[in-house]
C-alpha positions as CSV (number, residue, x, y, z in Angstrom):
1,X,8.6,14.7,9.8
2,X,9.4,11.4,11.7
3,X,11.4,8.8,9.7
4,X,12.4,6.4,12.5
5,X,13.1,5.9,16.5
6,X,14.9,9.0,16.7
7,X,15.4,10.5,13.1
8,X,13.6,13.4,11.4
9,X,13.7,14.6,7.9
10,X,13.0,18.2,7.4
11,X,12.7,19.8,3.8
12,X,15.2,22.1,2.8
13,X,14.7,24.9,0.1
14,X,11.2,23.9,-1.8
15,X,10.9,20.2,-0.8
16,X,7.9,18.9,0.6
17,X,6.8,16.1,2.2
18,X,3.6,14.0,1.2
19,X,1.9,11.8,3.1
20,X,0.5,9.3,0.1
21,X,-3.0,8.7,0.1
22,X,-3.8,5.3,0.1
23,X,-5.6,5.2,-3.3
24,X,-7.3,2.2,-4.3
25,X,-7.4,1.9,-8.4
26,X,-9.1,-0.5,-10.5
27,X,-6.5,-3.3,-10.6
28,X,-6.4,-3.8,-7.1
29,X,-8.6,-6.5,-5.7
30,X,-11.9,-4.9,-4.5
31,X,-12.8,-7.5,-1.5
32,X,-9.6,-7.4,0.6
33,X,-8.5,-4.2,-1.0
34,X,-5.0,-5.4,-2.3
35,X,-4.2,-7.1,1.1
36,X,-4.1,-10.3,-0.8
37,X,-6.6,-11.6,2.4
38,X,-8.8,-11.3,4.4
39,X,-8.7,-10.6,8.5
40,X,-10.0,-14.0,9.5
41,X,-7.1,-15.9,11.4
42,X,-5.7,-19.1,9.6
43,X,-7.0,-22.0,10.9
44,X,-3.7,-23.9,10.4
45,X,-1.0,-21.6,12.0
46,X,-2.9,-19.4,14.5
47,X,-2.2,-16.8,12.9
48,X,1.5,-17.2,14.1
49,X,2.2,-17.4,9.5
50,X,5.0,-20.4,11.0
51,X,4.8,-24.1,11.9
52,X,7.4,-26.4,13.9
53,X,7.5,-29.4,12.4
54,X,10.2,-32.3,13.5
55,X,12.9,-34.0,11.3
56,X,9.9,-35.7,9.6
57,X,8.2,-32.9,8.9
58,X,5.5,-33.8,10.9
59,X,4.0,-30.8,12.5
60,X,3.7,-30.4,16.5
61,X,0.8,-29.0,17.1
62,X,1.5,-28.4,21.1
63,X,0.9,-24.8,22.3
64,X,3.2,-23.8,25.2
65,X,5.6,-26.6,24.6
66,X,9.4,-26.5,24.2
67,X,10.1,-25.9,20.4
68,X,14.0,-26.8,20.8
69,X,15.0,-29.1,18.1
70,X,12.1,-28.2,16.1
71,X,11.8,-26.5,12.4
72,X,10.4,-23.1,12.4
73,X,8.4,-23.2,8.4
74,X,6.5,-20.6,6.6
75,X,3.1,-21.9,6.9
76,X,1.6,-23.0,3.1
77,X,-2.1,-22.2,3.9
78,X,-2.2,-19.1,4.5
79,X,0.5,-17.7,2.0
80,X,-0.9,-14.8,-0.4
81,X,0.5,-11.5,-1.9
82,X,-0.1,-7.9,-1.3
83,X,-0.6,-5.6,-4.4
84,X,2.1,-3.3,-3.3
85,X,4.2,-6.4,-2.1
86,X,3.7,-9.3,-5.3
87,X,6.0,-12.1,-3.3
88,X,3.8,-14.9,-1.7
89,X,4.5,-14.7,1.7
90,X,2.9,-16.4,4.9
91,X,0.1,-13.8,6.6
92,X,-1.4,-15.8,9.7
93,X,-4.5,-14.8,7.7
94,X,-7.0,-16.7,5.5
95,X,-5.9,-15.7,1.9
96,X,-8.7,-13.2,-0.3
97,X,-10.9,-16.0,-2.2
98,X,-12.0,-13.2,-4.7
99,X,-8.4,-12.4,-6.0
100,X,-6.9,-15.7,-4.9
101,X,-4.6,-14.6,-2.3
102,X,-2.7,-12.0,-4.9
103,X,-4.1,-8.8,-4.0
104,X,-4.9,-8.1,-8.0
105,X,-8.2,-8.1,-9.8
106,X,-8.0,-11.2,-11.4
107,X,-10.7,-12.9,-14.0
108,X,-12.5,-16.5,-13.4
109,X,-9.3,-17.9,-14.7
110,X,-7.3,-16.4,-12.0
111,X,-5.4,-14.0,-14.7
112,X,-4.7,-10.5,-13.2
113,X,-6.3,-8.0,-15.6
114,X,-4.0,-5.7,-16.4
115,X,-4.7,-4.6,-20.0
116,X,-7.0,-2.1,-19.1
117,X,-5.1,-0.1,-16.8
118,X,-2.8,2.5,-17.1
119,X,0.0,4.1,-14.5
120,X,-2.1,6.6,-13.0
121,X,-1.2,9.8,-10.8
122,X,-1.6,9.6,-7.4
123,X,-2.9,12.2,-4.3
124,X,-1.4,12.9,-0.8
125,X,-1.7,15.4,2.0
126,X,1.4,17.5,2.5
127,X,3.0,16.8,6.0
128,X,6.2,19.1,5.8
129,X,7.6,22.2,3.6
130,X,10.5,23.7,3.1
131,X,11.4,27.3,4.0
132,X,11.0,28.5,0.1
133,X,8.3,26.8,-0.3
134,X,5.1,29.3,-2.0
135,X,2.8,27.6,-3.9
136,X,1.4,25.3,-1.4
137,X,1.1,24.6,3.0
138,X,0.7,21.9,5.4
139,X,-1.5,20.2,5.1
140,X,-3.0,20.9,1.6
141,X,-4.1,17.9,-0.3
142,X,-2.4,17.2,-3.5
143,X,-2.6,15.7,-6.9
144,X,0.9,14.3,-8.4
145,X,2.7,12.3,-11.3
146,X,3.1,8.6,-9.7
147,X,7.1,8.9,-10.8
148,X,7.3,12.2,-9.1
149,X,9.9,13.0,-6.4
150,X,11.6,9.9,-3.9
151,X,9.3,7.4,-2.8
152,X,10.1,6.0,1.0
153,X,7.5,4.1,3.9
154,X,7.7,4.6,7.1
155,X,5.0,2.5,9.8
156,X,3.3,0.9,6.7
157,X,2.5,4.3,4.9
158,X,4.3,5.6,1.7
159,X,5.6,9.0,2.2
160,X,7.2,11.3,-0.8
161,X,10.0,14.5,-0.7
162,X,9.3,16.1,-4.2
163,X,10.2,19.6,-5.2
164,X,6.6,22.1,-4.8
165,X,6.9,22.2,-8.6
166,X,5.9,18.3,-9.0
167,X,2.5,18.5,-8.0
168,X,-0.1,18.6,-10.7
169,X,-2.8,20.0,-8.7
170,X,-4.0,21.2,-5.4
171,X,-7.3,19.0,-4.1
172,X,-10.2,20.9,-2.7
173,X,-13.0,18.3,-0.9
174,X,-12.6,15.3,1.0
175,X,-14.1,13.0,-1.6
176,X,-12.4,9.9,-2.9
177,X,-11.0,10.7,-5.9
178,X,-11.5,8.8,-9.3
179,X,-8.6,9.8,-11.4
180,X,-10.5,9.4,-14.4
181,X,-13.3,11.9,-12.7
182,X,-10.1,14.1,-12.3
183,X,-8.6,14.3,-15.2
184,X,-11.9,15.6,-17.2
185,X,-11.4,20.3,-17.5
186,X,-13.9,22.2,-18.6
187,X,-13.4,24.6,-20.9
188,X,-12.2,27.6,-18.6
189,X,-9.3,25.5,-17.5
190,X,-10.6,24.1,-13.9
191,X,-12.0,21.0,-13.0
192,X,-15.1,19.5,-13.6
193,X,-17.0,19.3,-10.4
């Protein structure tokens, strides 16, 4: 499993590797899907997410001109937050109207709601096993506790080494998966389907 340039990580004993799905829940903003935007450039920086502005801080608003001796500032229009990453930062894109550039499900008051949910497990597809590994292969799609195992990104995924024991359950179906919808056994111990 690639980590970097150059660096692998590779499972020893019964480690494996998820790839973490990207599961959308319910207290993530449904219109930019906890981007905290949308993919409209910002009509003030260019998308560039920085102005020059002089000692003044009047902004220079030339395009191929020398910036020597000028202030490189986040730009203030287009600054928003991700639900993954809550600090406002400048995006070069037109902040999410619906959630008001947080990336949350917020009310008409522009409160997140957050009384309603609940930490939730999460699913992944598993990229990488180690050589003791029996209960489950590459590839297999699986169900697991949101604390389980070390959490790390790598080219804007989240990726997670667990031990094969961590896994709640093993995902059959390509269908997005409620976790409420998941949660429900029948009686003889399996999923409802």
């Amino acid at each position: 499993m690639k980590v970097g340039g150059k660096t692998l990580m590779v499972p020893t004993g019964e480690e494996i590797i998820i790839r973490v799905d990207r599961f959308r829940d319910e207290a993530q903003c449904k219109v930019c899907l906890g981007k905290g935007h949308t993919e409209e450039m910002c009509p003030e920086c260019g998308g560039a997410a920085v102005l020059y502005v002089d000692s003044r801080g009047n902004r220079d608003k030339r395009v191929l001109a020398d910036k020597t001796g000028l202030e490189c500032v986040p730009c203030e229009t287009c600054r928003c937050s991700s639900f993954e990453q809550p600090i406002p930062r400048s995006a070069g894109r037109v902040p999410c109207k619906a959630c008001r550039g947080t990336g949350q499900a917020v009310s008409s008051a522009g409160i997140a709601i957050a009384e309603r949910f609940t930490q939730e497990p999460s699913t992944g597809v598993i990229l990488a096993a180690g050589r003791e590994c029996k209960r489950f292969t590459i590839g297999d799609r699986v169900l697991f506790d949101q604390f389980a195992g070390k959490e790390f990104e790598y080219d804007k995924r989240k990726y997670r080494v667990m031990r094969e024991t961590y896994p709640i359950a093993l995902l059959i179906g390509d269908d997005d998966l409620k976790i409420g919808a998941a949660m429900n056994f029948d009686t003889s111990g399996g999923l409802a389907l």
